[in-house]
C-alpha positions as CSV (number, residue, x, y, z in Angstrom):
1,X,-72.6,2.0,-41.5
2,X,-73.1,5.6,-40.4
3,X,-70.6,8.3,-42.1
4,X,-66.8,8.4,-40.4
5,X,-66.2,12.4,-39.4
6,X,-62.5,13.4,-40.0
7,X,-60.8,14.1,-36.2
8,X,-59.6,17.7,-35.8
9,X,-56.7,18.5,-38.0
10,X,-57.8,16.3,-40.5
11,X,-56.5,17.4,-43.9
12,X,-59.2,17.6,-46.8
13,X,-56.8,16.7,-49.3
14,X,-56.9,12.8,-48.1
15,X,-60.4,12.8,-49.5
16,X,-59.2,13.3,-53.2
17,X,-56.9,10.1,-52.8
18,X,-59.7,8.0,-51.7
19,X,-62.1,8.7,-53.9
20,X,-59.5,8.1,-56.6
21,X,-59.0,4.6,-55.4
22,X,-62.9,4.4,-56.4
23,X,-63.4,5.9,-59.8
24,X,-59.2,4.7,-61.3
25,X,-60.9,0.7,-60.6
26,X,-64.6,1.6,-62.1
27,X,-63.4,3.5,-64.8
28,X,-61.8,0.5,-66.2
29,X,-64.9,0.5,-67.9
30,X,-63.3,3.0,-70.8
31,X,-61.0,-0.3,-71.6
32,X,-64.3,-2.3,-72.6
33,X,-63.1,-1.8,-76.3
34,X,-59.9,-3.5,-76.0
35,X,-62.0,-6.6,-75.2
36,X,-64.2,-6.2,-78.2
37,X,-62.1,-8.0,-80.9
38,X,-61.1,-11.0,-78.5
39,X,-65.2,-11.7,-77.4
40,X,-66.2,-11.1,-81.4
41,X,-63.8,-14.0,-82.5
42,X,-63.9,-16.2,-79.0
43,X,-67.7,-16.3,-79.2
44,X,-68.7,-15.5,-82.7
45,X,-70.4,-12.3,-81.9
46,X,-71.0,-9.1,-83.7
47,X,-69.9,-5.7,-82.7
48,X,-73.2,-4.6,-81.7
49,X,-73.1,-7.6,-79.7
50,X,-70.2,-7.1,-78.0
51,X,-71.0,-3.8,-76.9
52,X,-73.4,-5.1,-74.8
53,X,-71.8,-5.7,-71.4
54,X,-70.5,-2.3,-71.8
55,X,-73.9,-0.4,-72.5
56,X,-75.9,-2.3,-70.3
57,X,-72.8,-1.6,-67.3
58,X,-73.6,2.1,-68.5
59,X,-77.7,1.7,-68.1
60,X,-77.5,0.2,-65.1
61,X,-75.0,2.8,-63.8
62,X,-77.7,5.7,-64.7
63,X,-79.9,3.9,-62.5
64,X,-78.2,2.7,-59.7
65,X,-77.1,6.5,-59.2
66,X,-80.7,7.4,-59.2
67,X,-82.2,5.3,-57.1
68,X,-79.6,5.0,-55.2
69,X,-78.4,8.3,-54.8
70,X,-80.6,9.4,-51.8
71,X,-79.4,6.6,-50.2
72,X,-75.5,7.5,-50.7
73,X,-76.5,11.0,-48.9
74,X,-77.8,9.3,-46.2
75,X,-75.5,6.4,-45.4
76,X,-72.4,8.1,-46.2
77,X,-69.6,7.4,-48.9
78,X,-68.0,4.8,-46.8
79,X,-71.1,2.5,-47.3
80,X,-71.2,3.8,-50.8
81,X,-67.9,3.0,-51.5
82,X,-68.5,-0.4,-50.1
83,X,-71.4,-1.6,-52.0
84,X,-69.5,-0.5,-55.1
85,X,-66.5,-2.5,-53.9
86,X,-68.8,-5.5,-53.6
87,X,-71.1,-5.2,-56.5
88,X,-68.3,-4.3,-59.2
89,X,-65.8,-6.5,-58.4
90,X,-68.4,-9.5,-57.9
91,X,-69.4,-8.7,-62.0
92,X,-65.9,-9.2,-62.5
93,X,-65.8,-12.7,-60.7
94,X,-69.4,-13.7,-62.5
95,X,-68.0,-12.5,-66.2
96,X,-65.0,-14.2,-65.6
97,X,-67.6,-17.7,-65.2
98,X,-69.3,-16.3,-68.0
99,X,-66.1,-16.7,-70.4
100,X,-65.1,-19.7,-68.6
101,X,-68.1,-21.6,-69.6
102,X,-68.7,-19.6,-72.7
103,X,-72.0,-18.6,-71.6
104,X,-72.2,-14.6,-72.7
105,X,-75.7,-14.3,-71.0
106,X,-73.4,-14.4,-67.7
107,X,-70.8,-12.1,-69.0
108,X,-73.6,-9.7,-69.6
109,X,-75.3,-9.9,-66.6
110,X,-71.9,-9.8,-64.2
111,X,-70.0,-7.5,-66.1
112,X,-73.0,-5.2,-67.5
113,X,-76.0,-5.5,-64.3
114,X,-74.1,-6.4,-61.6
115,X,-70.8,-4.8,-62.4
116,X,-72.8,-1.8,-63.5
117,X,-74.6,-1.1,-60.2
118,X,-70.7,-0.9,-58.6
119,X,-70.0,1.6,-61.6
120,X,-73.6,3.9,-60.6
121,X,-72.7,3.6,-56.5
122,X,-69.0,4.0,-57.0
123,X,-69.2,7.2,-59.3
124,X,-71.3,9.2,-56.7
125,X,-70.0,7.8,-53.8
126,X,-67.5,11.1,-53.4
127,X,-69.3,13.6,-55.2
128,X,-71.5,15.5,-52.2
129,X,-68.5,14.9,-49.8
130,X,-65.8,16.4,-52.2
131,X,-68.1,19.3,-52.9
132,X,-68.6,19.9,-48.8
133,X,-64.7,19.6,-48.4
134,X,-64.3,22.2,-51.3
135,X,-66.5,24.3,-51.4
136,X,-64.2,27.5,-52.7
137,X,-63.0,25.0,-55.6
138,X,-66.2,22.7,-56.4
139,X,-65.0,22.2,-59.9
140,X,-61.8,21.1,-59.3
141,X,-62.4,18.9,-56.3
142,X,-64.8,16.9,-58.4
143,X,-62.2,17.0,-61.1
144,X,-59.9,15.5,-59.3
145,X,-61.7,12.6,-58.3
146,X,-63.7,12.0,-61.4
147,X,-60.2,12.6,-63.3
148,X,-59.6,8.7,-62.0
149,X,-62.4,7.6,-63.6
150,X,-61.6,8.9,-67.3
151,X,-58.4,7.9,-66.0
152,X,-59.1,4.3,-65.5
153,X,-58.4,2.9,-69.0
154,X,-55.1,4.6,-68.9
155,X,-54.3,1.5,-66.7
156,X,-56.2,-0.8,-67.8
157,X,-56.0,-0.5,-71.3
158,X,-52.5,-1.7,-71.6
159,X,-52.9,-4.1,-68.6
160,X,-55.8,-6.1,-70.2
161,X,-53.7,-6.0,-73.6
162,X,-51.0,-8.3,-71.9
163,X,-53.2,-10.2,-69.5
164,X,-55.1,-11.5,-73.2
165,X,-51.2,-11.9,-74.4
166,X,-50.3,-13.9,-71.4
167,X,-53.5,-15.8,-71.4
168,X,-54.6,-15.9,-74.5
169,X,-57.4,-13.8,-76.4
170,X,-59.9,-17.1,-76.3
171,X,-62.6,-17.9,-74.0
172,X,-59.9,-19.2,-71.3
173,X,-57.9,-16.5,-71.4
174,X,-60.3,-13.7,-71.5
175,X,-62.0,-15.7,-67.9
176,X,-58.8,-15.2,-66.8
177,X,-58.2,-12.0,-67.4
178,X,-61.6,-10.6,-65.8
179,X,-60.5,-12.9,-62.4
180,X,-57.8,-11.2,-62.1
181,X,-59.2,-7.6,-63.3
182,X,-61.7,-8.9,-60.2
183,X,-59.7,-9.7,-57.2
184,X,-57.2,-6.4,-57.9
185,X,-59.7,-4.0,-57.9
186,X,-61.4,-5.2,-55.0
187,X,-58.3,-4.4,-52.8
188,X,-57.7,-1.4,-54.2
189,X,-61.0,-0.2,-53.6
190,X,-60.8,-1.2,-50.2
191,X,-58.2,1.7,-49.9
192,X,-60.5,4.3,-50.7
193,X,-63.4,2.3,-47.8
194,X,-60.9,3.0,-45.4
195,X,-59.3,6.4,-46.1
196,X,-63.0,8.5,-46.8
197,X,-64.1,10.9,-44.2
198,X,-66.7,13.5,-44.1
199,X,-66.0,17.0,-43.0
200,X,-67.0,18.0,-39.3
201,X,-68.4,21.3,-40.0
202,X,-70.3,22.8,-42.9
203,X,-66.9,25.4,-43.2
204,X,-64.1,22.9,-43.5
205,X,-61.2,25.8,-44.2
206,X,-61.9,28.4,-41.5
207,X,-61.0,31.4,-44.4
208,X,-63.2,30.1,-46.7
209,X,-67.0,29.7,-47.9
210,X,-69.9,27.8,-46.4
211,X,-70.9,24.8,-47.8
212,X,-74.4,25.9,-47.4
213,X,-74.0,29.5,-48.6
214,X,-76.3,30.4,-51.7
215,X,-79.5,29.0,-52.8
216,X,-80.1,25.0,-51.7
217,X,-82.9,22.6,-53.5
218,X,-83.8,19.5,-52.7
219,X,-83.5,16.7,-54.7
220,X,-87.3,16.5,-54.9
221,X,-87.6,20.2,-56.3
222,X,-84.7,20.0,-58.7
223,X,-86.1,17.3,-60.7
224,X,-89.4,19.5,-61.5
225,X,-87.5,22.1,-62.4
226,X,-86.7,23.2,-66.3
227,X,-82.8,23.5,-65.3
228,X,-82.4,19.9,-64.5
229,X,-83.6,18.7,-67.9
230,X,-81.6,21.0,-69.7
231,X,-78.7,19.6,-68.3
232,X,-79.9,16.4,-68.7
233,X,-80.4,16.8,-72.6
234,X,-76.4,18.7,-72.4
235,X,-74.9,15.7,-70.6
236,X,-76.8,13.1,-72.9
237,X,-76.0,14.9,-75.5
238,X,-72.2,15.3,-74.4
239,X,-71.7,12.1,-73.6
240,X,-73.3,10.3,-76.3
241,X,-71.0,12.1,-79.1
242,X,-67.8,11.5,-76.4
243,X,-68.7,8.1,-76.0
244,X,-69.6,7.1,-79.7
245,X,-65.8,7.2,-80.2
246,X,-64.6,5.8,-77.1
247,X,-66.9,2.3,-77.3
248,X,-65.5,1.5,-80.8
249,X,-62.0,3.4,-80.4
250,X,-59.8,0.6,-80.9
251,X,-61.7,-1.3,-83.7
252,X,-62.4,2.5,-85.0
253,X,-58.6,3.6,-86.0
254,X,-58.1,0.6,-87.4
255,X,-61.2,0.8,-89.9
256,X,-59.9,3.8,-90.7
257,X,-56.7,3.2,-92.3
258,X,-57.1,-0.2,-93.2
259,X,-56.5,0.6,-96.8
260,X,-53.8,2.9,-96.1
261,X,-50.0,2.7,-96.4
262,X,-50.1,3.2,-92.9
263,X,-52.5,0.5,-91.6
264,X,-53.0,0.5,-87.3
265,X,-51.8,-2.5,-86.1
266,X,-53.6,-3.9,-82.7
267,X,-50.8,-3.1,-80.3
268,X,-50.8,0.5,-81.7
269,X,-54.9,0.5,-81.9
270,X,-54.3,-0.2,-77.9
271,X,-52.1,2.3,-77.3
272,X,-54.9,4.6,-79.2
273,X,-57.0,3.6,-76.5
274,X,-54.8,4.5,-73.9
275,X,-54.1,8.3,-75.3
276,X,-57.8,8.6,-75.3
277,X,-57.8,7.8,-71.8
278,X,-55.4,10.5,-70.8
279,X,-57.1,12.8,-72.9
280,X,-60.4,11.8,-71.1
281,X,-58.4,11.9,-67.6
282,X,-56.6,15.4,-68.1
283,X,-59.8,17.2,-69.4
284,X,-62.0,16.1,-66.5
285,X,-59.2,18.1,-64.5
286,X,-58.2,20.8,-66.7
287,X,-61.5,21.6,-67.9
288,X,-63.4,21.9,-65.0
289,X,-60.8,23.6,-63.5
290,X,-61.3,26.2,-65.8
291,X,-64.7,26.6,-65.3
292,X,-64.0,28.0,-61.5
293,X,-62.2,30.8,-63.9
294,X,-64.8,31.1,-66.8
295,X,-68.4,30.3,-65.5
296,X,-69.7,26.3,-66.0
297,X,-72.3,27.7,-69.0
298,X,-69.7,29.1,-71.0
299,X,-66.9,26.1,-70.5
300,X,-69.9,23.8,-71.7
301,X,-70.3,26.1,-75.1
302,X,-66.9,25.0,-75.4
303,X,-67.2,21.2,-75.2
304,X,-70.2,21.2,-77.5
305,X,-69.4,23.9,-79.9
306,X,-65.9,23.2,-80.7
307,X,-66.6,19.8,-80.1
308,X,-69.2,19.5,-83.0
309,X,-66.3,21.3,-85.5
310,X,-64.2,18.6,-84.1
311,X,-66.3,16.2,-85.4
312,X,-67.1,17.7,-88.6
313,X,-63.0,17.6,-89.2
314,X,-63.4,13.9,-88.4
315,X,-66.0,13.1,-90.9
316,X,-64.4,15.0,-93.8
317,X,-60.7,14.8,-93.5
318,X,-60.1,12.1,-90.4
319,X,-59.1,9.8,-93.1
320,X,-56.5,11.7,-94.9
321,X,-54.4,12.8,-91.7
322,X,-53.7,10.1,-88.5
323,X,-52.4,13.3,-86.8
324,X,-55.7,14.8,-87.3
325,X,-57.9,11.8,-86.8
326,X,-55.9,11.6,-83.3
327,X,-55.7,15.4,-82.4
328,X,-59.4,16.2,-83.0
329,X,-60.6,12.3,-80.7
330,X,-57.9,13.6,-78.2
331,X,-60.2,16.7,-78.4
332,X,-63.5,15.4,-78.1
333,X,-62.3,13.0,-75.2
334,X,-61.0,15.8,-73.5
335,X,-64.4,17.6,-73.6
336,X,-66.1,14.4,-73.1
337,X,-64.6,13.9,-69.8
338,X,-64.5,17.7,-68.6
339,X,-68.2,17.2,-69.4
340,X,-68.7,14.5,-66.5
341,X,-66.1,16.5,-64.3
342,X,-68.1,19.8,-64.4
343,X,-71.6,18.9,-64.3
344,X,-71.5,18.2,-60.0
345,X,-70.3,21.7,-60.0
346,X,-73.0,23.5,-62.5
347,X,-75.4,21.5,-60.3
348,X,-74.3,23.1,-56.5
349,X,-73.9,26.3,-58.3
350,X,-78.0,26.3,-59.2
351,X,-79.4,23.8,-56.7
352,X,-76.7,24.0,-53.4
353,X,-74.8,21.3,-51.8
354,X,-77.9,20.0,-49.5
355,X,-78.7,16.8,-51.7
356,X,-76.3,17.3,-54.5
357,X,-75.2,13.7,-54.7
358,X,-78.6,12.8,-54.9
359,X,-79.6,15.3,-57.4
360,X,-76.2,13.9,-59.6
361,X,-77.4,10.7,-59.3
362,X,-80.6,11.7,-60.7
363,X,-79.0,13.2,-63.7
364,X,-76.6,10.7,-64.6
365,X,-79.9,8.5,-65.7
366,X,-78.5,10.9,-69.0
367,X,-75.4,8.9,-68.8
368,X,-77.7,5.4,-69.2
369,X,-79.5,6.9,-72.2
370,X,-76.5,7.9,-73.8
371,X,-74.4,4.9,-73.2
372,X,-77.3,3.2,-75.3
373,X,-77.2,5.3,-77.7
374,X,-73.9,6.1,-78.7
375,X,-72.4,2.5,-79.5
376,X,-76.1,1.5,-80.7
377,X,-75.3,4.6,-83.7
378,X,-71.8,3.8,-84.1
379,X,-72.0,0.3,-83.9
380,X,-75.6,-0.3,-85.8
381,X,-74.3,2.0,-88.6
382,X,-70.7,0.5,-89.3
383,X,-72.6,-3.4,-89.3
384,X,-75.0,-2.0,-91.5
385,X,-73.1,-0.3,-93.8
386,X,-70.3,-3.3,-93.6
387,X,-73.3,-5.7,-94.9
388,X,-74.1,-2.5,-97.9
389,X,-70.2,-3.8,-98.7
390,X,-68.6,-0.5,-97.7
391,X,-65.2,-0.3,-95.7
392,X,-62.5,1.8,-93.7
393,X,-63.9,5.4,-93.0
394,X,-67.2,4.9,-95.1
395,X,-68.3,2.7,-91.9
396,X,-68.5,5.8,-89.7
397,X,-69.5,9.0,-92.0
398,X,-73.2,8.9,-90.9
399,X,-72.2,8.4,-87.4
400,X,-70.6,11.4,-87.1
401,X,-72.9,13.8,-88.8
402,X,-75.3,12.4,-86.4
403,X,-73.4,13.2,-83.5
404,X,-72.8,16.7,-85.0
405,X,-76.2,17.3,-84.4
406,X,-77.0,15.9,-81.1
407,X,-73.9,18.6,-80.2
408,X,-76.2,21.1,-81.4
409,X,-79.0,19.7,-79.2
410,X,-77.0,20.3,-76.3
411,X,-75.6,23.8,-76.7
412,X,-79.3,24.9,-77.3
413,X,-80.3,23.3,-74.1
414,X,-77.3,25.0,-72.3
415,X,-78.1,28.3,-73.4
416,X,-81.8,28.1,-72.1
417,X,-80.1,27.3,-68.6
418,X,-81.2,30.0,-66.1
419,X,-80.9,30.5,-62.0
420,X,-83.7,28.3,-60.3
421,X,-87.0,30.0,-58.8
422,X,-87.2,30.8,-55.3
423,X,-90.3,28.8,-55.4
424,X,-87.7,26.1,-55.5
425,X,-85.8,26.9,-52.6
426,X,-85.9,25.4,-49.3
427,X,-85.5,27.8,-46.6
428,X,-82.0,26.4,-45.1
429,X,-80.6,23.2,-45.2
430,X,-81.4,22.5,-41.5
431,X,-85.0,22.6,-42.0
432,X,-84.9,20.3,-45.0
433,X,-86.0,17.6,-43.6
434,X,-88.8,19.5,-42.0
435,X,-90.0,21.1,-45.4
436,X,-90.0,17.9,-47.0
437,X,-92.1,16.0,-44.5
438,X,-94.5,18.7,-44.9
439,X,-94.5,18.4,-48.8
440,X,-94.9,14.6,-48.6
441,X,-98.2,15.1,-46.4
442,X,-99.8,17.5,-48.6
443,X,-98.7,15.4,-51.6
């Protein structure tokens, strides 16, 4: 399927609506937690165990984009777009089997491998070509798009909540559920197959920049350079603290007022979920909007700094204030999210846009470390500090102070971020291919 070129007069801003079509369907994936209570008591699983689909969908996401991200640059996002179609709405359809037959190995592997694949293709699909389209406003074209995908749950959320109503929250309700969830997303996604285009020339708005102005790596050289680790340890880092909370959100509030006059009751633990959503969703726009204004290294002090105070409110007062509990999550989603919207523009600004897709789908294996990590703390604390017979915030105080410092981790790492070596540099992105020939035969 080789890449469809807009005609002449095409406008760029059709891109942003197909690519939305993409990441508002895959980033259902933010709703996992409303399914978490309904799976526990259907198939008598623990919340560790429940997790699963969900951290395994985010593993195999990290890797998919990595290996598969050379392949995205090559074929196109039409074909990307495609195979995520195909791959996330087929986990779906295999989950839903899963629950039918209460078999959870088969929820696992649909919604989790399979599913997850979709999730890794889908996310990069419109990265490279958004970037090419905009290349005066990198960090909000990629905001825009990857706004659907912290947007996702914002939908979902509250449409899974009465599909399990409708249905029922057992085995037969929740198979039902993931059918539909399934066959919805697969035409909706086809919307986005059909709309994509890539830009005809390298200077899509004739006042504008290049594409190809500034310094351009190839994926190959970026990944042996020290800047592409340090913003590998600042997006695991990042995301593991954003997505600690967002895992566990709805079982989460309601822990922590339990044995308050003001208990959370499931409906309102839902609509919890769904704020965190639109916080996720408006700071992948707003933030990395912003950081066309301020510089990408200085809006990421902001998401780890202030979010690591925002967690330190959390841990101490959380408890004694929903408004605050709410306010400071609203916080760290927002930074969570503005995290993933930003980092495809940090990345053209030090390695170009010649293989940037590739190059994001290289770092996002970050994204599959942290989306073990962060449920595996959150989750393997609260169960082990459930069994010490401790309750309602006491679940979650270690948690936090652990992601405190992994917040720390990552504004270190930022701060050691510097402009990559000319050694790294390929002389223009015309002669890539060339270059790297040459490399591979003296390799």
């Amino acid at each position: 399927m080789s890449p469809p070129v807009a005609p002449p007069g095409w406008s760029r801003w059709l891109v942003p609506p197909a690519a939305l079509s993409v990441h508002l369907s895959i980033g259902q994936a933010y709703a996992w937690s409303v399914y978490k209570p309904s799976l526990e008591s259907a198939l008598d699983l623990s919340g560790t165990q429940s997790a699963l689909p969900f951290q395994l969908g985010i593993v195999m996401l990290g890797l998919s984009a990595a290996f598969g991200g050379t392949l995205v640059e090559r074929n196109g996002p039409r074909w990307a777009m495609t195979v995520a179609l195909i791959c996330f709405s087929s986990g779906f359809l295999i989950a839903s089997l899963g629950a039918a037959t209460e078999q959870y190995w088969l929820i696992v592997f649909g919604y989790g491998f399979v599913g997850g694949i979709g999730l890794g293709i889908g996310y990069i699909s419109p990265v490279s070509t958004l970037i090419k389209w905009f290349p005066d406003r990198p960090g909000m074209a990629t905001g825009i798009a990857i706004m659907g995908f912290g947007g996702g749950a914002l939908i979902a959320s509250p449409w899974s909540t009465q599909m399990l109503k409708s249905f029922g929250s057992d085995s037969s309700g929740i198979a039902k559920a993931f059918l539909v969830h399934g066959l919805t997303y697969a035409v909706f996604m086809s919307l986005g197959v059909l709309l994509v285009r890539v830009p005809r020339t390298e200077k899509p708005v004739a006042s504008g920049p290049s594409s190809l102005d500034g310094v351009q790596v190839s994926a190959r050289n970026a990944v042996r350079t020290p800047q592409f680790w340090c913003l590998w340890v600042v997006l695991c880092m990042n995301v593991t603290a954003g997505i600690g909370i967002l895992e566990k959100a709805a079982p989460m509030i309601t822990d922590f007022f339990a044995d308050t006059s003001t208990p959370v009751s499931v409906s309102a633990a839902a609509g919890f979920v769904a704020l965190l959503s639109a916080a996720n969703m408006a700071g992948r726009i707003g933030w990395s909007s912003t950081s066309d204004l301020i510089g990408r290294k200085n809006i990421y002090r902001v998401y780890l700094g202030v979010g690591a105070l925002m967690y330190a409110l959390i841990a101490w007062f959380g408890d004694s204030s929903k408004p605050l509990f709410i306010l400071c999550a609203l916080v760290i989603l927002s930074f969570y999210g503005g995290g993933f919207a930003t980092i495809p523009a940090y990345l053209k600004d030090l390695f170009g846009t010649y293989q940037v897709g590739a190059i994001h789908g290289r770092l996002l294996t970050a994204w599959s470390t942290a989306g073990v990590l962060g449920p595996l703390i959150v989750n393997w604390i609260a169960d082990h500090q459930e069994a010490a017979g401790k309750h309602g915030s006491s679940l979650y105080g270690l948690s936090f102070l652990i992601m405190i410092g992994l917040l720390a981790v990552g504004f270190v790492a930022n701060e050691l971020v510097r402009p990559v070596h000319a050694r790294h540099h390929i002389p223009a992105p015309r002669e890539a291919v060339d270059v790297e020939q040459q490399q591979s035969e003296s390799a």
